[in-house]
C-alpha positions, 0 to 999 in steps of 0.5 A: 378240680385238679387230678392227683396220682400216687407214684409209689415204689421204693426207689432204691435207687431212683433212676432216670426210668423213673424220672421219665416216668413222672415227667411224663405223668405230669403232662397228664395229671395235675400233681404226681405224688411220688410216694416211697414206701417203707417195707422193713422186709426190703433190705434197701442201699438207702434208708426211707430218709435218704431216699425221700431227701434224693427226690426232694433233691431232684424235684425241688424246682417242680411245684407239680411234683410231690415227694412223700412216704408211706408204710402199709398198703397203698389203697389206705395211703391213696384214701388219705391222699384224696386221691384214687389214681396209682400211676405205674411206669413198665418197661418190659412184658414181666413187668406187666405181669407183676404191675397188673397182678398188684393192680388187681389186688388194690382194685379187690381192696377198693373199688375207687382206686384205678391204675394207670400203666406208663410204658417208659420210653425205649431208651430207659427199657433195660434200667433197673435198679438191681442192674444199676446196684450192679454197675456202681459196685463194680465200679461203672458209671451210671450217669446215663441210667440215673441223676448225678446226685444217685450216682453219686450218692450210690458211690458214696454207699457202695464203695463204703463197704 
């Protein structure tokens, strides 16, 4: 019986924090499903299309990576899946504040669903996305922080403005 897990988020942009992330979940589960939601509430850089198309982009060449999207809560989209694992990658103490607040809410919502925390490695600890918006936008590079195609898809966006 193989092992899917369901790695949501918004991926706005996807960095290399993130990729880590699931290379290392696919060591562990089957199949990763990373799963960008779709939150109208949430002004992104890139629209749900894009982003979904980046990571296609990205994880073309991994039959054991999965790109797909979802609006709504996550325990109905894990119930479609056939899936009952979320797998989430921390990288500092506020994030675990934040990811185990969300995981106990979806277990209030159903008991089935079981979260797996992934610290990622130390040298992605300080990449995130508001920083990397942050970088590109001033004219920095984040080749280091993210895959060249969102650098250069992020350059492309931001220098637009």
């Amino acid at each position: 019986m193989s092992k899917s897990a369901i790695y949501p988020g918004s991926f706005d942009p996807f960095t290399n924090g993130h990729k880590n992330v699931i290379e290392r979940g696919v060591k562990v589960f089957d199949e990763v499903v990373v799963a960008v939601a779709h939150n109208t509430s949430k002004k992104t850089i890139f629209s749900l299309e894009e982003r979904v198309d980046i990571l296609n982009e990205i994880f073309k060449d991994r039959a054991d990576v999965r790109v797909d999207y979802f609006e709504g809560l996550l325990v109905d989209y894990a119930k479609r899946m056939g899936t009952n694992i979320v797998l989430r990658g921390m990288r500092t103490v506020s994030d675990f504040e934040y990811e185990l607040q969300m995981a106990l809410a979806n277990k209030s919502l159903s008991q089935e669903l079981e979260t797996v925390f992934m610290v990622t490695d130390s040298e992605f600890s300080h990449v995130s996305s508001s920083v990397i918006r942050e970088v590109v936008s001033l004219g920095g590079s984040a080749g280091k922080m993210v895959p060249a195609i969102v650098e250069k898809r992020l350059k492309e966006k931001l220098h637009k403005r």
